[in-house]
C-alpha positions as CSV (number, residue, x, y, z in Angstrom):
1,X,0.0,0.0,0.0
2,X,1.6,3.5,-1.1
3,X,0.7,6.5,1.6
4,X,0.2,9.8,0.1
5,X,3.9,11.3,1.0
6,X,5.6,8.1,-1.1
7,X,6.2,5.9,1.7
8,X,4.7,2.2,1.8
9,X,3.5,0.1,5.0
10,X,3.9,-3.7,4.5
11,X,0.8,-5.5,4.8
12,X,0.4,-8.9,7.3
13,X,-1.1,-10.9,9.6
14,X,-0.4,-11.0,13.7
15,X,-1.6,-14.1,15.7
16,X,-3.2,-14.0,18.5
17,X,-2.9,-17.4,20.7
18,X,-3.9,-18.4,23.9
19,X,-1.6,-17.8,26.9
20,X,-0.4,-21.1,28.0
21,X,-1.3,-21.7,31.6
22,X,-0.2,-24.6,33.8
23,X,-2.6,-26.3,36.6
24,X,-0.5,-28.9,37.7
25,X,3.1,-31.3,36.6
26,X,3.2,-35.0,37.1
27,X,5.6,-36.1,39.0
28,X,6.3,-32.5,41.5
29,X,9.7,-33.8,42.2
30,X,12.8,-35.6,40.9
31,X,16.3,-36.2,41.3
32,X,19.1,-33.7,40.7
33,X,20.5,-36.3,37.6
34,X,17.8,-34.8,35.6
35,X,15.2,-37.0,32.9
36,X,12.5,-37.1,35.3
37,X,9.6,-37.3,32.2
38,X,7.1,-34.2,33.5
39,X,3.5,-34.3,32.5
40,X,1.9,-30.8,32.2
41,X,-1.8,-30.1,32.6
42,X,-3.1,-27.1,31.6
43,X,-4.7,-24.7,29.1
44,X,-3.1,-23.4,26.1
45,X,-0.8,-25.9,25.2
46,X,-1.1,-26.1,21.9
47,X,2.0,-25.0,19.8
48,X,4.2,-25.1,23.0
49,X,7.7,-25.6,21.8
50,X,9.4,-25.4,24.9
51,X,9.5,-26.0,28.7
52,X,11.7,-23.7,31.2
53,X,12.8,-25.3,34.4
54,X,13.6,-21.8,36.3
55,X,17.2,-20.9,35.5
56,X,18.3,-24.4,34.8
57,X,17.5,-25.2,30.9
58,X,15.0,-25.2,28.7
59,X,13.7,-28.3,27.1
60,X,11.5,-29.3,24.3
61,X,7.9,-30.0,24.6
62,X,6.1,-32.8,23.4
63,X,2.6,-31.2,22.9
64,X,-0.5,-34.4,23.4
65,X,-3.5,-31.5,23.2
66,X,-5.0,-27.9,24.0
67,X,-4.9,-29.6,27.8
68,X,-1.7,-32.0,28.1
69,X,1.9,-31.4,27.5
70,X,5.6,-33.5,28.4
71,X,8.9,-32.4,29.1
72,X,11.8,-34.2,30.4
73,X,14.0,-32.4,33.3
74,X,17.1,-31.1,32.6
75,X,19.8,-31.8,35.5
76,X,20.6,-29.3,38.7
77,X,24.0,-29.6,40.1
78,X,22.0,-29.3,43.8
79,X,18.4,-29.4,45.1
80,X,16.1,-26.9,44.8
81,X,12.9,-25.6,44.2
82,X,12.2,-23.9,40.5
83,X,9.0,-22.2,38.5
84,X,8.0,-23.9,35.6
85,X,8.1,-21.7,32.5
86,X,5.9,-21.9,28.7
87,X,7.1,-20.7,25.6
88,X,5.3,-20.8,22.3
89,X,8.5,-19.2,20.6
90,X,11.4,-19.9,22.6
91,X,12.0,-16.5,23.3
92,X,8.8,-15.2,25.8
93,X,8.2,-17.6,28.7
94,X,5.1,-17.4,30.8
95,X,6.2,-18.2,34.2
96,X,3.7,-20.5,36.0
97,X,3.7,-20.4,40.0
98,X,3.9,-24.2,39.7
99,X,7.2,-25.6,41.0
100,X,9.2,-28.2,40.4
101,X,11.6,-29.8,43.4
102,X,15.0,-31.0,42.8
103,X,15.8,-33.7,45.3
104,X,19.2,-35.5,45.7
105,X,18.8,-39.1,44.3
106,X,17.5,-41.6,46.5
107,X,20.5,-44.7,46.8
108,X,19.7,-48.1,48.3
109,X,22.7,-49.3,49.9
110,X,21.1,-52.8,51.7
111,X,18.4,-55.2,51.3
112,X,16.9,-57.3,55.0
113,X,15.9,-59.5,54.6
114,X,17.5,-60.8,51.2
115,X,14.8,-64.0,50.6
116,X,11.7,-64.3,51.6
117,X,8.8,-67.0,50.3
118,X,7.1,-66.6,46.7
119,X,3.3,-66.3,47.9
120,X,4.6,-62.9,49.3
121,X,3.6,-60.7,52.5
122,X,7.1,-60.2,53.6
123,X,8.0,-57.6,54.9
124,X,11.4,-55.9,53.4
125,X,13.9,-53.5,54.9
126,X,16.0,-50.6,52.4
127,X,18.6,-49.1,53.7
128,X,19.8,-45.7,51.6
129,X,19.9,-42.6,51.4
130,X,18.0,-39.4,50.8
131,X,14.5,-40.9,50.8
132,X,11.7,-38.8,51.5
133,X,8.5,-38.7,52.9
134,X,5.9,-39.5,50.0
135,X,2.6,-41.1,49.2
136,X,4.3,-41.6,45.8
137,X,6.9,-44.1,47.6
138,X,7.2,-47.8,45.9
139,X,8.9,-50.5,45.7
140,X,9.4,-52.1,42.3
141,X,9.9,-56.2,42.4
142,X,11.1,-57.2,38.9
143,X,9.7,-54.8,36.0
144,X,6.1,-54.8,37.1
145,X,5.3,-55.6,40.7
146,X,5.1,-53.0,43.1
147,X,4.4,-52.2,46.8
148,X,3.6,-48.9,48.7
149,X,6.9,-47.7,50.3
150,X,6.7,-46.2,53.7
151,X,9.7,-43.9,55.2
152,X,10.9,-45.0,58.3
153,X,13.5,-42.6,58.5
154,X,15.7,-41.0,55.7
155,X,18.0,-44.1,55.2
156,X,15.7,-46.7,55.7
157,X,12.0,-47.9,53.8
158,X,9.6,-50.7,54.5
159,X,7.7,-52.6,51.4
160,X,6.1,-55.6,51.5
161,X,7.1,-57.9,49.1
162,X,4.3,-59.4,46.2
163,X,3.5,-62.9,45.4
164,X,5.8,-64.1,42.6
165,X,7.4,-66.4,40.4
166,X,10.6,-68.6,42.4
167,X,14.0,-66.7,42.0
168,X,16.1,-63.6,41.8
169,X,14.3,-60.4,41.6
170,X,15.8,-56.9,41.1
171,X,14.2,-54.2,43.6
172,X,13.7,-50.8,42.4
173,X,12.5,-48.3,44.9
174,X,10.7,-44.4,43.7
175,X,10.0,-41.1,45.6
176,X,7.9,-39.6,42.7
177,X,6.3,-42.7,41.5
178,X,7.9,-42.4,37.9
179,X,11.8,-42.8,38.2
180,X,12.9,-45.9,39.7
181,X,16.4,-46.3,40.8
């Protein structure tokens, strides 16, 4: 378009989008290695690009719907606490009062008993380190059978073991109820 003193103005389009807003992340916590897999739910979501984990990094975003979002933590080099962050364009973040904890990782050091009978109900001892207090706490026997983990103190957890099969079974123990170490 040519304006009456010889200039021009380019014509185009400006989008206006909905401002991504988070109601909640799935698991709140994980450990200070990083790759905890975060679900997001929210409003907005859609064309998300990338997720902002306070000052640590900023991750792609794997965008389900309007309502659902992933992202996988990037590592802290100590605990802490940190916002979780939005962008459409990797520039603008919309900070979210929803934050994300950064926990040392939990490490079992001993098993007690180390047998107990295949039908199960026994009750199992784990001795480690930097467990916390969480109604997300499990034990993991094998790849897929798991018991409620209750904190004793930090360096020690209670499970009770599952029925199965005869033989060796790795344990696996979670304060989030998604990363199992």
């Amino acid at each position: 378009k040519l304006l009456s003193d010889g200039h021009s103005i380019a014509a185009g389009v400006f989008e206006f989008i909905n401002r991504p807003q988070i109601l909640q992340i799935f698991p709140s916590n994980g450990g200070v290695q990083g790759g905890s897999l975060v679900r997001v739910s929210g409003s907005g979501l859609t064309g998300v690009t990338t997720c902002r984990f306070g000052t640590l990094g900023i991750v792609p975003a794997k965008v389900e719907d309007d309502n659902r979002l992933s992202c996988t933590s990037p590592a802290s080099i100590s605990p802490l606490d940190v916002l979780m962050g939005l962008s459409h364009n990797n520039q603008d973040y919309v900070t979210s009062n929803v934050v994300f904890q950064y926990r040392a990782e939990p490490r079992i050091l001993m098993i007690a008993p180390s047998y107990g009978y295949f039908s199960g109900s026994k009750d199992l001892y784990i001795v480690g380190e930097n467990f916390i207090d969480s109604p997300l706490a499990s034990c993991r026997f094998g790849q897929n059978k798991s018991s409620n983990a209750f904190m004793v103190s930090a360096s020690l957890l209670r499970c009770t073991s599952p029925s199965l099969a005869e033989g060796f079974h790795a344990i696996f123990v979670t304060m989030n109820g998604v990363d199992y170490i």
